[in-house]
DOTIVO-55107 format. One record per residue (C-alpha): residue in three letters; x, y, z. Coordinates in steps of 0.5 Angstrom, whole numbers, plus 500, padded with zeros to 3 digits. Example, Ala and Ser with C-alpha at 12.3 -4.5 7.8 and 13.67 -1.06 7.14 Angstrom:
ALA_525_491_516
SER_527_498_514
//
This chain:
UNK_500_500_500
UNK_506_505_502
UNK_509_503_495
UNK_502_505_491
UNK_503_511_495
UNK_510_513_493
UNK_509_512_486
UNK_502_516_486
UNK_506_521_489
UNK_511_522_484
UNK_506_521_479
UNK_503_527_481
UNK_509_530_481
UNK_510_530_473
UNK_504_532_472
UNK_505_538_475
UNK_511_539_474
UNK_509_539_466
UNK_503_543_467
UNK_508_548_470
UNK_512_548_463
UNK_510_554_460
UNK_506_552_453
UNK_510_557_449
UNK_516_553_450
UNK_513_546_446
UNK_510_552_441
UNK_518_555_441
UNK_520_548_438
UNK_516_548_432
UNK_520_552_426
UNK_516_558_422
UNK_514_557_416
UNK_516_562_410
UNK_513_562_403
UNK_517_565_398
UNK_514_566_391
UNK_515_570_385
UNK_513_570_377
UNK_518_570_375
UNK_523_565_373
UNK_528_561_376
UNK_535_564_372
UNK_531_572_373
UNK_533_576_378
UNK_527_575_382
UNK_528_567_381
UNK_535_568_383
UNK_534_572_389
UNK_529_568_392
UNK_532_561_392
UNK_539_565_394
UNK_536_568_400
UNK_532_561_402
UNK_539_559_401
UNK_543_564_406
UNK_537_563_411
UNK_538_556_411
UNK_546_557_413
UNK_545_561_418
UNK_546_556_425
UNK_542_561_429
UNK_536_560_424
UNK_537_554_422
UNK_531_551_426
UNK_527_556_427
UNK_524_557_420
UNK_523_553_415
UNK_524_556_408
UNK_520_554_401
UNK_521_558_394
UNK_516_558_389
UNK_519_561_383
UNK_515_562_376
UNK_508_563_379
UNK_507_557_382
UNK_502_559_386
UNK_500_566_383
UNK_500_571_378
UNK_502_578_380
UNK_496_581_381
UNK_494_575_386
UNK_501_575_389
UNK_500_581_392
UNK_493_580_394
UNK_495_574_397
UNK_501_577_401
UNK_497_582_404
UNK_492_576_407
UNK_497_573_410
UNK_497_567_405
UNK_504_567_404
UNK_509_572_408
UNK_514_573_402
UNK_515_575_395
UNK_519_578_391
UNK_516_582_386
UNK_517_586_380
UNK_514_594_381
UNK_508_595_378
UNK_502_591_382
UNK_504_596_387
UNK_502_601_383
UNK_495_600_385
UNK_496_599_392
UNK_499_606_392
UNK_500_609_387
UNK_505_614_389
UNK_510_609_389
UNK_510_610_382
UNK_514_618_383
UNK_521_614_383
UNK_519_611_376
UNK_517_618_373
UNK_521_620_367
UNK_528_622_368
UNK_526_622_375
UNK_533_622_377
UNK_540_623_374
UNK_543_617_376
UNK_542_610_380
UNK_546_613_386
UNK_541_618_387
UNK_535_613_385
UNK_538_609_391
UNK_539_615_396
UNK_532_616_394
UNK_530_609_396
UNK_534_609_401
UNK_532_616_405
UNK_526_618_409
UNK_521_620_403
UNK_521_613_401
UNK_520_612_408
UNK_514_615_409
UNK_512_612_403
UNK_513_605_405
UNK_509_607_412
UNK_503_607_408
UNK_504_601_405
UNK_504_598_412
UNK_498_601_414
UNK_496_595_408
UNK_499_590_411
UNK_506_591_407
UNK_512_592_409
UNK_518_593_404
UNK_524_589_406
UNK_529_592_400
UNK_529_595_394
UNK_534_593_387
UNK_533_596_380
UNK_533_592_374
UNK_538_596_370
UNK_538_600_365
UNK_530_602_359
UNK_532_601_352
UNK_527_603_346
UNK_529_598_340
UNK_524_598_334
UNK_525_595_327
UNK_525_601_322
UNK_530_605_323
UNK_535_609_329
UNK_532_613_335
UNK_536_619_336
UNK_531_624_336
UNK_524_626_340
UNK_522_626_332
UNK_524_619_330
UNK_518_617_335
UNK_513_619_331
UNK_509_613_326
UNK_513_608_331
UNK_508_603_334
UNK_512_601_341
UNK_510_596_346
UNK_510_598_354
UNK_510_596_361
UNK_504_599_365
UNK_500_605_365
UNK_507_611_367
UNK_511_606_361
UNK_505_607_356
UNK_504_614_358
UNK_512_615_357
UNK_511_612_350
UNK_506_617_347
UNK_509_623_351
UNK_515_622_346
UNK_510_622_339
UNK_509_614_339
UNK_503_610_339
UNK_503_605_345
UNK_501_598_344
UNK_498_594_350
UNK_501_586_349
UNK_503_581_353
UNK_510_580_355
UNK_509_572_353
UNK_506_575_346
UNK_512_580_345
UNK_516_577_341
UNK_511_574_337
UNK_508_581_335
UNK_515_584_334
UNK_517_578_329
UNK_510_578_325
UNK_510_586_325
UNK_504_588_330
UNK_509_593_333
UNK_514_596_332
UNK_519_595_337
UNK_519_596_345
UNK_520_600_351
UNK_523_594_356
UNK_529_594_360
UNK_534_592_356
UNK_537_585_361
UNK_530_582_358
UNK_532_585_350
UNK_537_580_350
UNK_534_574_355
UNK_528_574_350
UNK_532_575_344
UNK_528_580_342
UNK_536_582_338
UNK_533_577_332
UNK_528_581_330
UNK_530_589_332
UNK_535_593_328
UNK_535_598_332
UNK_536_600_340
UNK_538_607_344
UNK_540_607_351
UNK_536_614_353
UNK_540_613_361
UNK_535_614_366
UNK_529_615_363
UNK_525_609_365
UNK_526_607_372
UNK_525_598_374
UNK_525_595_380
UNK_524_590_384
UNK_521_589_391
UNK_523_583_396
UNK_516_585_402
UNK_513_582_406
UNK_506_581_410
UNK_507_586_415
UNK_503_584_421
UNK_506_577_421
UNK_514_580_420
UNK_512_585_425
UNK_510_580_431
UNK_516_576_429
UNK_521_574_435
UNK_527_578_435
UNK_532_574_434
UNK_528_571_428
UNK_527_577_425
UNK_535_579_425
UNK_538_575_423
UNK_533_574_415
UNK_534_583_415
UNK_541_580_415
UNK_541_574_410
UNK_535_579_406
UNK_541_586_407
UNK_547_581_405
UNK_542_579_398
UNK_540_587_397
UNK_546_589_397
UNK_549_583_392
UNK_544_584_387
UNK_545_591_387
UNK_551_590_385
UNK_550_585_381
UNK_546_589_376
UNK_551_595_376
UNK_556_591_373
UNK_551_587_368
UNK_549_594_365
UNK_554_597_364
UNK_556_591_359
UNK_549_590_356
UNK_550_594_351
UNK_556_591_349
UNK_552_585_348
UNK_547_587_345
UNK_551_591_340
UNK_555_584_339
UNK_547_580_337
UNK_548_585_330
UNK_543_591_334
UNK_545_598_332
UNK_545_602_339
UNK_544_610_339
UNK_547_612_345
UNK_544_619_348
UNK_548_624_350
UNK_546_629_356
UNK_544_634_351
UNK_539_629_348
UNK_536_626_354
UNK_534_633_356
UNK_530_634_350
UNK_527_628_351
UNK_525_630_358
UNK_522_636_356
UNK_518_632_352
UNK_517_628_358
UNK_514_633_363
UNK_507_631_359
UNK_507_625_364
UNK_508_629_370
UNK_502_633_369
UNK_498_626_368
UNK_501_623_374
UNK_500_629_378
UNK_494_628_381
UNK_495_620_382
UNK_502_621_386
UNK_501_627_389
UNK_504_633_387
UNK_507_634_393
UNK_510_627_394
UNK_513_629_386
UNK_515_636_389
UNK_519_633_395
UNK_522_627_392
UNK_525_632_386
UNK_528_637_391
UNK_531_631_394
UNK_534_630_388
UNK_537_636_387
UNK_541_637_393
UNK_543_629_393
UNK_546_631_386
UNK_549_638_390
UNK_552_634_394
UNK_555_629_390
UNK_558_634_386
//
């Protein structure tokens, strides 16, 4: 009986001693899942990003078992528009997205994508990586999106089929195609007609002669290959602004433990500062090799590409109302004293 007594006891013992073990800790256990998506594809930038990043988080000995990372690259899971919308549920917690779907969501982030915005991509980064921006992305969380990094994606040409584009006036009769409402907008500011047609269906159109040419960035001009069927392409300098944004759910990464949040900035900070680089190399050799695939390339001089944003003003005017006239004002004061201070 004293024997059934003891071990009754000690019985009761564990249980309360496990009752006692805060339940957060058995929780703590269990890694945090993170999906990762993009549209695009495995060898794009953004499909490079997501699979390095997935891998920089899995070396890190403190992370290590506590998220658990899975990548869907190529639209495996959404298109673009529903990416974000997913995003911004909560149905996934990252992605890394070109630029425009943001553009709805507010729609003055589009005021770095205005034309010839800035005269440089290291103003175009101080700019992103400065307090208007800041602010910008304040609002964004307010929609359950917080913006962990930002890389262009190099260089806008304009390539067509007929003839060397040098001149605002060389645009005049050109059907050009073009990526979103400020590109569009772009496109007929400088004399051209502007044709909606789907990336997929680009290359088509450009080899049956349904356009002309396109407004793209130049990295795409030569994984497309649209060098088989353009003659003809100028770099305008920093006419039309690309980038993509590596976000997140912002109510999930903000309840984030510490620790775990640290240490993805970190692998996320190592990735933005890489890619950045990355494509400041790829573009400066770019022309290079699509002047080598047989393209005649124009290149602007300082004084064309002013003449060119003279003509671009129009797009400002359209877009005043939709970014704010205020945001347009702040971000182009800021850029004038970047540049004085460059100097």
């Amino acid at each position: 009986m004293k024997t059934r007594a003891v071990l009754l006891g000690v019985a009761l013992c564990a249980v309360v001693c496990f009752v006692g073990v805060p339940l957060t800790l058995f929780a703590a256990e269990q890694p945090i899942d993170i999906k990762i998506t993009t549209i695009q594809m495995k060898h794009q930038q953004c499909g490079v990003g997501i699979e390095r990043l997935a891998k920089y988080i899995n070396a890190d000995p403190k992370l290590k078992d506590k998220v658990r990372v899975r990548t869907y690259p190529a639209a495996q899971l959404y298109t673009g528009n529903e990416e974000i919308q997913a995003l911004m549920k909560g149905e996934i917690q990252m992605s890394y997205i070109i630029a425009s779907p943001l553009d709805f969501v507010d729609p003055a982030t589009q005021v770095i994508k205005l034309p010839y915005m800035y005269p440089n991509l290291d103003i175009g980064y101080k700019i992103m990586d400065g307090p208007i921006w800041k602010k910008l992305c304040a609002r964004l969380e307010t929609k359950n999106i917080g913006m962990l990094g930002v890389v262009s994606s190099g260089t806008v040409i304009v390539s067509n089929s007929k003839r060397p584009v040098r001149k605002v006036e060389d645009f005049k009769g050109l059907k050009l195609r073009s990526y979103g409402p400020m590109g569009a907008s772009t496109i007929k500011g400088l004399g051209a007609m502007a044709v909606v047609t789907a990336s997929e269906e680009t290359y088509s159109a450009l080899q049956q002669g349904v356009i002309d040419g396109a407004h793209t960035p130049a990295t795409v001009f030569l994984a497309r290959k649209y060098y088989d069927v353009q003659k003809y392409a100028t770099n305008p300098g920093p006419m039309s602004a690309t980038f993509v944004y590596l976000i997140a759910n912002y109510p999930w990464w903000s309840k984030l433990p510490n620790d775990v949040r640290t240490g993805l900035q970190t692998a996320i900070d190592r990735l933005i500062k890489e890619q950045r680089a990355e494509i400041e190399v790829e573009d400066q050799k770019i022309f290079e090799q699509i002047a080598a695939k047989g393209v005649q390339v124009v290149t602007l001089t300082p004084a064309e590409q002013e003449s060119w944003k003279k003509a671009l003003q129009i797009v400002y005017q359209e877009f005043s109302a939709e970014i704010g006239p205020d945001v347009i004002k702040e971000t182009q004061q800021e850029v004038e004293r970047l540049t004085k201070t460059k100097k």
